[in-house]
C-alpha positions as a Markdown table, in Angstrom:
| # | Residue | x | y | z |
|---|---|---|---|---|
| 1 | Unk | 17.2 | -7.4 | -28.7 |
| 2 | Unk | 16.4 | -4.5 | -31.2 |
| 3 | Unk | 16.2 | -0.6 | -29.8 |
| 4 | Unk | 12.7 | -0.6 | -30.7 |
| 5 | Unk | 11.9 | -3.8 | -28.2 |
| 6 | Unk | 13.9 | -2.3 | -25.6 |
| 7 | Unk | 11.7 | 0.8 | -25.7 |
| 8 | Unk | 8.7 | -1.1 | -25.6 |
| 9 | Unk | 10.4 | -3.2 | -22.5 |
| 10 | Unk | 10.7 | -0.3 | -20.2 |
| 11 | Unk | 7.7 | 1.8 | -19.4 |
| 12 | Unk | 10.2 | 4.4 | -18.2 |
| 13 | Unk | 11.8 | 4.7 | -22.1 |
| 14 | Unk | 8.2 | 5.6 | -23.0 |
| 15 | Unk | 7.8 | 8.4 | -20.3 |
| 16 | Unk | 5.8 | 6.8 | -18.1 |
| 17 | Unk | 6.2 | 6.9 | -14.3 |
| 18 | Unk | 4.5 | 5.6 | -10.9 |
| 19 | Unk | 2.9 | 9.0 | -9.6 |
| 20 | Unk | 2.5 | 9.8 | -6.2 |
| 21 | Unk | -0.3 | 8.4 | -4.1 |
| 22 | Unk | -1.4 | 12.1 | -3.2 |
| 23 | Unk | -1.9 | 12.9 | -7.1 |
| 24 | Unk | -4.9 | 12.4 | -9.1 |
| 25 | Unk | -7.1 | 9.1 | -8.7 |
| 26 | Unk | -9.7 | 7.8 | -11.1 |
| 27 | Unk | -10.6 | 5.1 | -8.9 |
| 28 | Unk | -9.6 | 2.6 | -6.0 |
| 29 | Unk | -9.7 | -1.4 | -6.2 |
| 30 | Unk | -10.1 | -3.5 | -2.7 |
| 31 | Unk | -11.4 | -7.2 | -2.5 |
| 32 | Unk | -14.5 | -8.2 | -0.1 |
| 33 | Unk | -13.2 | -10.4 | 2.9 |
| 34 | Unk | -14.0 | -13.8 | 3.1 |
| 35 | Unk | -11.6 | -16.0 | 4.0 |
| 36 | Unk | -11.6 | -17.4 | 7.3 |
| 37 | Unk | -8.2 | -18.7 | 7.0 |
| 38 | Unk | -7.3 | -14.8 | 7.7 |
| 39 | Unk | -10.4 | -13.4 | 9.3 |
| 40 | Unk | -11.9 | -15.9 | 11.9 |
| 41 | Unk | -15.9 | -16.0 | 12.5 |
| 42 | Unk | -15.4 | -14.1 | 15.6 |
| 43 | Unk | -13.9 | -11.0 | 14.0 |
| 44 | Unk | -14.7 | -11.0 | 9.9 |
| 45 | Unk | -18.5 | -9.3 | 10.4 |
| 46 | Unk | -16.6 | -6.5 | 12.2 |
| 47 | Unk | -13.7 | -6.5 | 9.4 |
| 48 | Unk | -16.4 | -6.6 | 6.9 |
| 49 | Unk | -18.2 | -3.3 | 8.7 |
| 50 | Unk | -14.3 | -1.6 | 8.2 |
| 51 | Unk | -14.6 | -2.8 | 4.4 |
| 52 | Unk | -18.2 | -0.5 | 4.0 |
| 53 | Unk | -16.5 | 2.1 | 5.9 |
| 54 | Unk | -13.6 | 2.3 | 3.7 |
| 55 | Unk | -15.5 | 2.1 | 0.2 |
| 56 | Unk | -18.5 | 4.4 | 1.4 |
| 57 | Unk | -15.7 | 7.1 | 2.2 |
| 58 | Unk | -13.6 | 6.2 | -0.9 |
| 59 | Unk | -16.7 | 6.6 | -3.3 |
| 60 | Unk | -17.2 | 10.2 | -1.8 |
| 61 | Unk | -14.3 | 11.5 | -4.3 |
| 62 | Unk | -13.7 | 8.2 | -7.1 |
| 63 | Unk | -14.6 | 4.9 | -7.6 |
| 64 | Unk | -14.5 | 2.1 | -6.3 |
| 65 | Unk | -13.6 | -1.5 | -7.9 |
| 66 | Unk | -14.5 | -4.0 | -5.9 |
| 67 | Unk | -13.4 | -7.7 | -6.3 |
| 68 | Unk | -15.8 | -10.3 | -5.2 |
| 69 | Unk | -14.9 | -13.7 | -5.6 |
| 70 | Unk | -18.4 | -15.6 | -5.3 |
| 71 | Unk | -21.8 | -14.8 | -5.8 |
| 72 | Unk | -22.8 | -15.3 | -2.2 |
| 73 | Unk | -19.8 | -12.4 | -1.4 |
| 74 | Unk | -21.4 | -10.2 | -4.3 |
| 75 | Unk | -25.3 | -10.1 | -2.9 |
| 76 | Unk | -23.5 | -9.5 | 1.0 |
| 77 | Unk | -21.5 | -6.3 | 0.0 |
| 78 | Unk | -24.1 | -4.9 | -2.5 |
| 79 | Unk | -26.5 | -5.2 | 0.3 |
| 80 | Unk | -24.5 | -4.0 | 3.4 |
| 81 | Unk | -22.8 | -1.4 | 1.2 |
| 82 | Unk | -25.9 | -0.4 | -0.4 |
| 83 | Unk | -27.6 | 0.1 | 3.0 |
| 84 | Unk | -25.5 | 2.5 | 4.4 |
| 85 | Unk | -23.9 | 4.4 | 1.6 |
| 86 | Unk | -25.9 | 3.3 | -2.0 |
| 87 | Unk | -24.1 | 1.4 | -4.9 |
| 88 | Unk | -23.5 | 4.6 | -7.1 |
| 89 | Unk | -19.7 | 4.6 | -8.5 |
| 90 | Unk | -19.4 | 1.3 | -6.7 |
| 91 | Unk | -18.4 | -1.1 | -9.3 |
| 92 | Unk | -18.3 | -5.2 | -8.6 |
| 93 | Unk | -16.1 | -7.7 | -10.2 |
| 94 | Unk | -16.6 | -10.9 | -10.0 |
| 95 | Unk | -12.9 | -11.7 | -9.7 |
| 96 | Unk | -11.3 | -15.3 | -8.0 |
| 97 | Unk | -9.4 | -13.9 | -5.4 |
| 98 | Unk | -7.7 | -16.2 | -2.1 |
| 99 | Unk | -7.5 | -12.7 | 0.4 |
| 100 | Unk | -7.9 | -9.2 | 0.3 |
| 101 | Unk | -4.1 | -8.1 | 0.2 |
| 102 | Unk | -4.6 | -6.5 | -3.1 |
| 103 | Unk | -2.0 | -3.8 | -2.8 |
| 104 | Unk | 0.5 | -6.5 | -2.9 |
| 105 | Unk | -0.7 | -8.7 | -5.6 |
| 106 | Unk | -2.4 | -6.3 | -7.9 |
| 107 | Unk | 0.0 | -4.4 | -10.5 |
| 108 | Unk | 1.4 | -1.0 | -10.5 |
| 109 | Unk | -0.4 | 1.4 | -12.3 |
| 110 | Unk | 1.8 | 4.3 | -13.7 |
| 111 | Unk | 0.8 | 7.0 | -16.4 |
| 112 | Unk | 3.0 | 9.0 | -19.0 |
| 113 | Unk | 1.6 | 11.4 | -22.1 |
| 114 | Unk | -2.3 | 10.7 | -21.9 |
| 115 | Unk | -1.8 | 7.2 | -21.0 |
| 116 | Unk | -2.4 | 4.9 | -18.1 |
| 117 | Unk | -0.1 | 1.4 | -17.5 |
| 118 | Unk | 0.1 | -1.3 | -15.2 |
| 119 | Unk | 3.4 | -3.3 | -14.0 |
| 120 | Unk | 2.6 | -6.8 | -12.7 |
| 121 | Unk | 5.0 | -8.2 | -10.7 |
| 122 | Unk | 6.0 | -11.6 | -9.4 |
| 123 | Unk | 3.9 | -12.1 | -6.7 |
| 124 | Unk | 5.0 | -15.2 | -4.4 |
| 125 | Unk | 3.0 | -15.2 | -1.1 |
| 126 | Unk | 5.9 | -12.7 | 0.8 |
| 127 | Unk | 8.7 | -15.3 | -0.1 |
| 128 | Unk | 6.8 | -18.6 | 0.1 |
| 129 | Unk | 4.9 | -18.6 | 3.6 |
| 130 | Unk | 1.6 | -19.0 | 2.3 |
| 131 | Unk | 1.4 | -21.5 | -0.3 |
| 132 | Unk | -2.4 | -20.7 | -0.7 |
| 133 | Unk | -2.5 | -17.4 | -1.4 |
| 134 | Unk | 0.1 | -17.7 | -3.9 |
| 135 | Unk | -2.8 | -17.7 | -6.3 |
| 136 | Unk | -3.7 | -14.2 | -6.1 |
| 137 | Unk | -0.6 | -13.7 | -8.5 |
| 138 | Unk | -3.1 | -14.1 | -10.8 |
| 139 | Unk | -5.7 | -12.2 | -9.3 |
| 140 | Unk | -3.2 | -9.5 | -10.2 |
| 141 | Unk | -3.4 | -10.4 | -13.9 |
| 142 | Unk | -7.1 | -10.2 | -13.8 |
| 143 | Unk | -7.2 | -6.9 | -12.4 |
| 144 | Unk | -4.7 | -5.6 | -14.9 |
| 145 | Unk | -6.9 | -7.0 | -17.8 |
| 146 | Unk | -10.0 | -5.8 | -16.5 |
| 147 | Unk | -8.6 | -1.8 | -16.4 |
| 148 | Unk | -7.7 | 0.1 | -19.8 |
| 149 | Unk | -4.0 | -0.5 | -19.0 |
| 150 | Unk | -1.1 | -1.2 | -21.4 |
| 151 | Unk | 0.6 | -4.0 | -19.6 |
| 152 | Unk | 4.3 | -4.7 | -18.6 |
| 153 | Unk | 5.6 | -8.0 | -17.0 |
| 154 | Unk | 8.3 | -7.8 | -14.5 |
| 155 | Unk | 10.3 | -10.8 | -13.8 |
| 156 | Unk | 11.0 | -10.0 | -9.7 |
| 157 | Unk | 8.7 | -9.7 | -6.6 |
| 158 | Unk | 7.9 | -6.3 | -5.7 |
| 159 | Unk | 4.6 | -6.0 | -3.4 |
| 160 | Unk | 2.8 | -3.0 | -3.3 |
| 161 | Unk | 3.7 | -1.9 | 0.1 |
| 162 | Unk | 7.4 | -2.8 | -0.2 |
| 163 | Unk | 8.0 | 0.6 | -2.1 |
| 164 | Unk | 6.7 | 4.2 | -1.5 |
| 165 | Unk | 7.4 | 6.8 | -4.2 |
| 166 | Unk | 7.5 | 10.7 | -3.5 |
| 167 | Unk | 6.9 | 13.6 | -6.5 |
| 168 | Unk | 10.8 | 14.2 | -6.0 |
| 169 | Unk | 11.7 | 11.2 | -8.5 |
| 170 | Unk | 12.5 | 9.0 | -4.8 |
| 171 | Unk | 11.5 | 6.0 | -3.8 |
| 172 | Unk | 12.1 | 4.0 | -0.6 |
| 173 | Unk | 12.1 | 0.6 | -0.2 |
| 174 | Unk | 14.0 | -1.5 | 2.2 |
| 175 | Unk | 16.5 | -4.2 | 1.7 |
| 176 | Unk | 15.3 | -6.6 | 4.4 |
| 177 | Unk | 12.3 | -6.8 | 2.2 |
| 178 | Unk | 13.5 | -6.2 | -1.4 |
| 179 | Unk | 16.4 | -8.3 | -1.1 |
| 180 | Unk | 15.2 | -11.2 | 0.3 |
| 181 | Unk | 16.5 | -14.4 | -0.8 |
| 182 | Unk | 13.1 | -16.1 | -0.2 |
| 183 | Unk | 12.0 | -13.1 | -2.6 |
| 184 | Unk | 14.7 | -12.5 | -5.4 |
| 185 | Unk | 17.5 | -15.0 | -5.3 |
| 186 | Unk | 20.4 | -13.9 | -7.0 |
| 187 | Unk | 19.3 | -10.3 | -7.5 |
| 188 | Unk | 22.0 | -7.9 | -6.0 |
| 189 | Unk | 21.0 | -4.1 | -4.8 |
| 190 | Unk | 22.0 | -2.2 | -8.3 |
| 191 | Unk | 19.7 | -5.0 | -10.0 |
| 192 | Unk | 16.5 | -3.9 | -8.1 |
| 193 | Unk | 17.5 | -0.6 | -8.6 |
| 194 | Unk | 17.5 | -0.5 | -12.5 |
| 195 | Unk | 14.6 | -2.5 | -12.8 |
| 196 | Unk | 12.5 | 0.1 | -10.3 |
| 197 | Unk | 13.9 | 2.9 | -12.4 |
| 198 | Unk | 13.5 | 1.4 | -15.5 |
| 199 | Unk | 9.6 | 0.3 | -14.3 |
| 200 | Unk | 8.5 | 3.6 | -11.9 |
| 201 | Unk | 10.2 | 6.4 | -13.8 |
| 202 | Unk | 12.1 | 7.2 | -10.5 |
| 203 | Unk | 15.4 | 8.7 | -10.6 |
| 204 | Unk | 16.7 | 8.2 | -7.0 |
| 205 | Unk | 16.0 | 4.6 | -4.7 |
| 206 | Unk | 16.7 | 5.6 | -0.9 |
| 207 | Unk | 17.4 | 2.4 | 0.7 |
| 208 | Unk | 16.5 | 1.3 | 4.7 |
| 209 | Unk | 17.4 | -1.0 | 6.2 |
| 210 | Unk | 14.7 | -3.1 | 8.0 |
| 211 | Unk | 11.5 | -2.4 | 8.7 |
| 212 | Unk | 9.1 | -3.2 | 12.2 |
| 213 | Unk | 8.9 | -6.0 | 14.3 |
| 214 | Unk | 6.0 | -8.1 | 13.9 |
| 215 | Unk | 5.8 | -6.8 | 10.1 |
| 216 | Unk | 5.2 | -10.1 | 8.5 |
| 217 | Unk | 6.0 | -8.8 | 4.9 |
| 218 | Unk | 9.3 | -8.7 | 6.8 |
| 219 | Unk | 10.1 | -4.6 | 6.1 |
| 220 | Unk | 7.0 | -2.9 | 4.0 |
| 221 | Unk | 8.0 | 0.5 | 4.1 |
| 222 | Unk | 4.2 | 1.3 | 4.2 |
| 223 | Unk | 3.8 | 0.6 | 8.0 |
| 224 | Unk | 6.8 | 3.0 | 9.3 |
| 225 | Unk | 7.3 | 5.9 | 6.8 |
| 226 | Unk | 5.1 | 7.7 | 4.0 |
| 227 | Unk | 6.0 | 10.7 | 1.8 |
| 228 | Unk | 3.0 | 13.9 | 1.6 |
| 229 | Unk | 2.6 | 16.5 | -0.6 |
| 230 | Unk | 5.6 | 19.6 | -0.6 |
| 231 | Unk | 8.2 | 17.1 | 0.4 |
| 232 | Unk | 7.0 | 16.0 | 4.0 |
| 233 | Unk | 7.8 | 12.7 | 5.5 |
| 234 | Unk | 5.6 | 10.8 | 7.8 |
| 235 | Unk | 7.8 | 8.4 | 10.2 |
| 236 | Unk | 6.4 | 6.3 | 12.5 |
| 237 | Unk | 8.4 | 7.5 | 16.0 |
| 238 | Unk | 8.1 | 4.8 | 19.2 |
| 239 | Unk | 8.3 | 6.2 | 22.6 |
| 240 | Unk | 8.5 | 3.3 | 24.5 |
| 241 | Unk | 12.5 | 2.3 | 25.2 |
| 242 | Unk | 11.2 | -1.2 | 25.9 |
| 243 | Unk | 10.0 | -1.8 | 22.5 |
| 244 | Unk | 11.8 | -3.8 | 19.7 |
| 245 | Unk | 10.6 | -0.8 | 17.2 |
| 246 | Unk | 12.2 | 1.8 | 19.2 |
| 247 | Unk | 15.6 | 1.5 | 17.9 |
| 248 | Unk | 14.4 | 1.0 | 14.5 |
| 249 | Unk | 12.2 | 3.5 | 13.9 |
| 250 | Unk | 15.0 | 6.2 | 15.6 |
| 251 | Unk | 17.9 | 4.0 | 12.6 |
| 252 | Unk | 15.1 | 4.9 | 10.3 |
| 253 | Unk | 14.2 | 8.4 | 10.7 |
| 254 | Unk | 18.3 | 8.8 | 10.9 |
| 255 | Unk | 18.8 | 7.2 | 7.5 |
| 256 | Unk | 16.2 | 9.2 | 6.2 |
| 257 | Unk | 17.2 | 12.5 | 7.2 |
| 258 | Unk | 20.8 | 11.8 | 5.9 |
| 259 | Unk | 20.0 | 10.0 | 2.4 |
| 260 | Unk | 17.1 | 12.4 | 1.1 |
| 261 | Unk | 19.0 | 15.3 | 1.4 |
| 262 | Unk | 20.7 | 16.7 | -1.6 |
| 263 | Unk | 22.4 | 19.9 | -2.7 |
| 264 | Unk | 19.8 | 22.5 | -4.8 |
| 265 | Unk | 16.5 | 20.7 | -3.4 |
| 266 | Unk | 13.9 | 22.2 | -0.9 |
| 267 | Unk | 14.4 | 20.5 | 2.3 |
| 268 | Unk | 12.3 | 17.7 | 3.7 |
| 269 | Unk | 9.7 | 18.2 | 6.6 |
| 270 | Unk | 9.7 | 15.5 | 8.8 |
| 271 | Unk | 6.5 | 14.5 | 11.2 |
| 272 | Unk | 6.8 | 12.4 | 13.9 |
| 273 | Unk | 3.6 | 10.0 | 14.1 |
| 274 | Unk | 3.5 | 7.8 | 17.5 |
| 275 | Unk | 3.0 | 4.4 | 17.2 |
| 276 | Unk | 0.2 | 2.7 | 18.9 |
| 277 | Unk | 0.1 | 1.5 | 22.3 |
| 278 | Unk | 0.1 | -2.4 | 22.1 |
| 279 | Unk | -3.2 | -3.4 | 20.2 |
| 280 | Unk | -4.7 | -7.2 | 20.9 |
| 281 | Unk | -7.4 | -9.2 | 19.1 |
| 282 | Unk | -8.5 | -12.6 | 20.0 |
| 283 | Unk | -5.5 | -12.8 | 22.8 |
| 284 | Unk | -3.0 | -11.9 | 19.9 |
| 285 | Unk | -0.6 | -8.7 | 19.7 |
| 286 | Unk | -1.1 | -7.1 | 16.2 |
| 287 | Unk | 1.5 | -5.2 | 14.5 |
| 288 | Unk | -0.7 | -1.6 | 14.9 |
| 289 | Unk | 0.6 | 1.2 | 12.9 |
| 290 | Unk | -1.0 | 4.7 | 12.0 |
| 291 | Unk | 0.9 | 5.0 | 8.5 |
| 292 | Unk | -0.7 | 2.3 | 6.8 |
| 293 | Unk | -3.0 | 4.6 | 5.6 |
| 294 | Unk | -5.1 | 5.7 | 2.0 |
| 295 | Unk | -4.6 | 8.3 | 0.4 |
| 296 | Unk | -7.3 | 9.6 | -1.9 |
| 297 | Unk | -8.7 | 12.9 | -4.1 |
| 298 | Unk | -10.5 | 14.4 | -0.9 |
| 299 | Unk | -9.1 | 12.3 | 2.0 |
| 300 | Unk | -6.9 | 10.0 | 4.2 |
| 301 | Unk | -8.3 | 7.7 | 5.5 |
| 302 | Unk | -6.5 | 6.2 | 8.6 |
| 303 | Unk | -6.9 | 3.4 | 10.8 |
| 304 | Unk | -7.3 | 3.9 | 14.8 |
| 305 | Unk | -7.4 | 1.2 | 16.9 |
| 306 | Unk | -9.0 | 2.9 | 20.9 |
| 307 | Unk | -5.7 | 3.9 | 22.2 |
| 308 | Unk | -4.3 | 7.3 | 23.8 |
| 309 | Unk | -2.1 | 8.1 | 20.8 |
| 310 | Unk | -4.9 | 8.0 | 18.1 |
| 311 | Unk | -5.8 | 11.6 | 18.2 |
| 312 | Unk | -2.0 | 13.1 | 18.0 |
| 313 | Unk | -1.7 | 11.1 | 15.2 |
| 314 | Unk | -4.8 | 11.5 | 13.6 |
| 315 | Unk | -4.0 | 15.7 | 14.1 |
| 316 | Unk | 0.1 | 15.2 | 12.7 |
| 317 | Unk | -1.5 | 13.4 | 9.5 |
| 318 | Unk | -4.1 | 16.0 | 8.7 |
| 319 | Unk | -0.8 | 18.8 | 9.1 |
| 320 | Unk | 0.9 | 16.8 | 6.2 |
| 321 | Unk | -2.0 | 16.6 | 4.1 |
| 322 | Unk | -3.2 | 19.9 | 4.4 |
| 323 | Unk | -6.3 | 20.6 | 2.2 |
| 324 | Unk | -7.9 | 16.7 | 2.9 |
| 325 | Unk | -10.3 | 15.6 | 5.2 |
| 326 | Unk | -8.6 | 12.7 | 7.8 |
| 327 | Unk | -11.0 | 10.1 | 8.3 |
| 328 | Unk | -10.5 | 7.4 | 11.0 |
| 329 | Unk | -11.6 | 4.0 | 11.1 |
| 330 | Unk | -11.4 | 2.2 | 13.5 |
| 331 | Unk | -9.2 | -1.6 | 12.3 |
| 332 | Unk | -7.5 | -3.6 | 15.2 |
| 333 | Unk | -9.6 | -6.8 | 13.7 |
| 334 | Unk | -8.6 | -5.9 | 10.4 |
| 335 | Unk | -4.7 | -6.0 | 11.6 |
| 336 | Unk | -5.1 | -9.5 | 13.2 |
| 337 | Unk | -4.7 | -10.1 | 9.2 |
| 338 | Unk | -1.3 | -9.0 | 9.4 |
| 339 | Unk | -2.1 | -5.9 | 7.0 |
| 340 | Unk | -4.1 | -2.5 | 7.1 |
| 341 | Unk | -6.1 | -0.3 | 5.2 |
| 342 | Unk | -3.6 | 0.5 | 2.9 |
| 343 | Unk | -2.7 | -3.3 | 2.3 |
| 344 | Unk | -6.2 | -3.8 | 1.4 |
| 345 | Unk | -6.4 | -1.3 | -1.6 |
| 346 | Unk | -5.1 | -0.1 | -4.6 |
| 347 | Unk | -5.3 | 3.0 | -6.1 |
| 348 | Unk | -6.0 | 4.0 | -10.2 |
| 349 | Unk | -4.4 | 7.5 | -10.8 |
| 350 | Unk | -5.9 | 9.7 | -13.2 |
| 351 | Unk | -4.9 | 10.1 | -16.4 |
């Protein structure tokens, strides 16, 4: 391979870089609900009412892309949307998509010298377990195409929610995840660690270990620790000694304190964010978590599920993102899906 297709290979060679979530957004991408399979009759009108929620706020500050995958999907949200909030900077694509998991599927948009880019992954169901929703792989493809993006093809699975990059050059990610066999045979630590530098721009990968229980992306960093603005680190803390999360959530915070310190950096600020007390929807336990939150131009938006601890965390949030408005919506039905408000979007930055 010339020097010349190696440069055009990497999008790091051409100075490009995933930004943080907390910078600049042009707009944010999310996919109607409509699949029973995920959502049963019972619940999906109230996890349809989260979806308005979610884009009436978003729209406030960007745009909002949303992926409908039939016609009878596109007149229900223009219509419910439209009621509450009006369709202005509301965008609909009429997009075949299986589920609404978008941040894992969709690509990773980066931007560099006046440009923006996408990185499409492999996208493989989280290692196999849904066979059906494999096909959103190439809902990814379609969402790439249907942005301004130059395009780069990465030959490894990497969902959205596995990774979660700071504006020190850091990244997290954890192995149980990253290095799953079901995921990326063959693929050894150091691989995974060129090919996120050479596709983010980062400069440092902080690795951890597992992530928590009930998680069934098996580790997504985005339910137990998110970086803010002026190097503060949100990380989800559990109080109750009984819990399977307690002991991982203290190994995390532990790891994190020890591995993103380095000499001649301004030290990290670390908030504590409870977990929820055990949420349950239709007789089932759902893997609740504060952190799986959006970040966008004027807000985070957060999901809250009725308990005790949603107002301390809803109050530690707004301290790390000083300067935004934190707005809660309430998701427990949502979570029966196995995912949150941050699984279910995808943001654009600004170029």
């Amino acid at each position: 391979m010339s020097s010349l297709a190696r440069l055009q290979l990497y999008p790091s060679r051409l100075g490009l870089r995933k930004p943080p979530e907390f910078h600049a957004q042009s707009a944010v991408w999310t996919v109607w609900p409509a699949n029973l399979g995920t959502f049963p009759e019972e619940i999906i009108e109230r996890v349809k009412e989260v979806f308005v929620r979610l884009i009436g706020t978003i729209r406030s500050s960007e745009e909002v892309n949303v992926i409908v995958p039939n016609s009878s999907s596109l007149a229900e949200a223009e219509k419910m949307v439209g009621e509450l909030y009006g369709t202005k900077g509301v965008n609909f694509f009429r997009i075949p998509a299986v589920d609404v998991w978008i941040r894992d599927y969709g690509p990773t948009f980066l931007t560099g010298r006046g440009t923006l880019a996408g990185v499409k992954w492999v996208f493989n169901a989280w290692g196999g377990k849904y066979k059906e929703l494999e096909r959103d792989d190439a809902t990814g493809f379609r969402v790439l195409e249907s942005t301004a993006a130059i395009g780069f093809i990465a030959n490894l699975v990497i969902e959205g929610g596995m990774i979660e990059v700071g504006e020190r050059g850091e990244v997290l990610i954890t192995r149980q995840a990253a290095l799953d066999k079901r995921r990326n045979p063959g693929f050894s630590r150091s691989r995974i660690e060129t090919a996120l530098r050479n596709y983010l721009g980062v400069t440092r990968v902080v690795w951890l270990d597992r992530g928590i229980s009930g998680d069934d992306t098996d580790g997504h960093v985005d339910t137990f620790v998110r970086l803010a603005p002026g190097g503060a680190v949100l990380v989800a803390e559990e109080r109750r000694r009984e819990s399977p999360n307690y002991a991982v959530l203290r190994e995390a915070q532990a790891v994190l304190e020890e591995r993103l310190r380095e000499p001649d950096q301004d030290e990290y600020t670390f908030y504590k964010v409870p977990m929820p007390s055990p949420v349950r929807v239709l007789g089932t336990e759902v893997p609740a978590t504060y952190l799986n939150f959006l970040v966008t131009n004027r807000h985070v938006i957060v999901p809250t599920f009725g308990q005790p601890e949603d107002e301390e965390a809803l109050e530690v949030i707004a301290e790390a993102f000083r300067g935004r408005e934190v707005v809660p919506i309430r998701s427990e039905e949502l979570f029966f899906g196995l995912g949150g408000i941050h699984c279910v979007t995808l943001e654009v930055p600004a170029v």
